[in-house]
C-alpha positions, -999 to +999 in steps of 0.1 A: -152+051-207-126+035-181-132+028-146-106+057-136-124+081-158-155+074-137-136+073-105-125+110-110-163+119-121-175+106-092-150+121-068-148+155-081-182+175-069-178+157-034-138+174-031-156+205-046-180+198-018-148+199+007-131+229-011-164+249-004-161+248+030-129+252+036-115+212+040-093+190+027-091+151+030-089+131+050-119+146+068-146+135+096-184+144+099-174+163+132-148+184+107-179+190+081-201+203+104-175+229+120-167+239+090-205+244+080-216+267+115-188+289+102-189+293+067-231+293+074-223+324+096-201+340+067-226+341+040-262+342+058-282+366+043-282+380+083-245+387+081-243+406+047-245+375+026-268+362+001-292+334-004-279+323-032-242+314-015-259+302+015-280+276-006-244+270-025-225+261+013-257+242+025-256+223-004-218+215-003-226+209+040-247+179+028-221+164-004-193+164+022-212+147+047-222+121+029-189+116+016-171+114+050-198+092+062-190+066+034-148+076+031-148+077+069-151+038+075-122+038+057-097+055+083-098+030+109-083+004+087-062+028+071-046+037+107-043-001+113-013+000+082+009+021+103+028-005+116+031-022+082+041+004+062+068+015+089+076-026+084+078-018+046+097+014+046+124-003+066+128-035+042+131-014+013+153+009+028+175-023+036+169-041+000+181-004-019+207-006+001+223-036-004+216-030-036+183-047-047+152-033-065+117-035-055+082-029-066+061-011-046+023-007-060+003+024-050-032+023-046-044+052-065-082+056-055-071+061-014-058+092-029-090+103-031-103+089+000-081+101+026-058+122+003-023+112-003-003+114+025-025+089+042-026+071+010+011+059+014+006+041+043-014+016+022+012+017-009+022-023-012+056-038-012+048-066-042+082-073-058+120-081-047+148-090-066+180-089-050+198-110-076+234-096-087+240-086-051+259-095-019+233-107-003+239-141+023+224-155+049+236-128+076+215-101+054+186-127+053+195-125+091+196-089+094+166-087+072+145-109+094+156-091+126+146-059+118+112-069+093+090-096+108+067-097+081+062-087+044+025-096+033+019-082+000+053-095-014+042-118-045+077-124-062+114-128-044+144-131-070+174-144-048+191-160-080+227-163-077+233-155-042+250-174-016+221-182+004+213-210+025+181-228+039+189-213+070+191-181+053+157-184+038+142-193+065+151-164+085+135-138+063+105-121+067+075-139+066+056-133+029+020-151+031+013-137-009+041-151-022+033-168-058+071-171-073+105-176-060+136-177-080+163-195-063+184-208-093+223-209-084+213-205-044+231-226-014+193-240-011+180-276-005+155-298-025+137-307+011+132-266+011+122-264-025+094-291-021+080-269+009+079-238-006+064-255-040+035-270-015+027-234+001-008-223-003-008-200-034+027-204-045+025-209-086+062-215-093+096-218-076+128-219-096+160-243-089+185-257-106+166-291-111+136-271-123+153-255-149+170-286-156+136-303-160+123-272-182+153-281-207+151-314-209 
């Protein structure tokens, strides 16, 4: 059986839990227990209910608080990616609209954690290729003014464009980044050697590299 298959077993009598009394993610211990003292009221034998469905809400009070007691840690890191993701949205606004692709990569489990609207402030910018466009060094420019840091991008494709070191260098900063492709770029050998010598980066294309790889 898969990890995701497991994943969903796992998850599904805790959101049951939720569903029982009334809530849907993300929720907080102080949301369980409101919701408990009223539903509680609802169907206590006292109040024209029956045992049997006050046994059934007491028993989803105690799934859902365990589950917001070990989902809830997550929400405080989850608000802290607000002000990346609005980061993120902008950059690929800019990319799609000068005409570049990206890759963003959604993390699937948070869906089940916090639900998904809270989910996608966590989704990660990974990929950009902007080869085939117009962009220069005043979109680098642009680029950098607006987005001051991308940290989840792992591949940039700025073959073919008219770029610069300048131009690179006035990007936003990408601490992930493993490849670069800057074959038929304005770019120097000084700022090849300095990307090729960043921590983690696994390959950066230039014309001497692939002249190396075919010779």
């Amino acid at each position: 059986m898969s990890d995701s298959h497991d994943s969903s077993r796992r998850h599904k009598p805790k959101h049951a839990a939720l569903e029982r009394l009334g809530l849907s993610l993300p929720v907080t211990q102080a949301d369980v227990k409101q919701a408990y003292f009223a539903k509680a009221r609802e169907v206590h034998p006292d109040h024209g209910g029956t045992t049997e469905k006050f046994v059934e809400v007491q028993r989803a009070f105690e799934e859902a608080m365990a589950y917001a007691s070990e989902r809830g840690k997550r929400l405080p890191w989850l608000g802290a990616q607000m002000t990346s993701y609005l980061d993120q949205l902008r950059a690929v606004e800019l990319i799609e609209d000068w005409g570049g692709r990206v890759v963003v990569k959604s993390l699937d489990w948070l869906a089940d954690t916090v639900g998904e609207d809270f989910a996608l402030l966590a989704e990660q910018l990974v990929e950009i290729d902007l080869s085939g466009t117009n962009f220069g060094d005043a979109e680098a420019r642009a680029l950098g003014a607006e987005v001051e840091t991308l940290p989840y991008v792992h591949a940039l494709n700025l073959s073919g464009l008219g770029m610069s070191d300048e131009g690179y260098r006035a990007l936003p900063r990408m601490g992930s980044l493993k490849t670069v492709n800057l074959h038929g770029t304005r770019t120097t050998a000084a700022l090849h050697k300095q990307l090729a010598a960043q921590a983690g980066m696994e390959r950066v294309e230039t014309d001497g590299w692939l002249k190396r790889l075919l010779g």
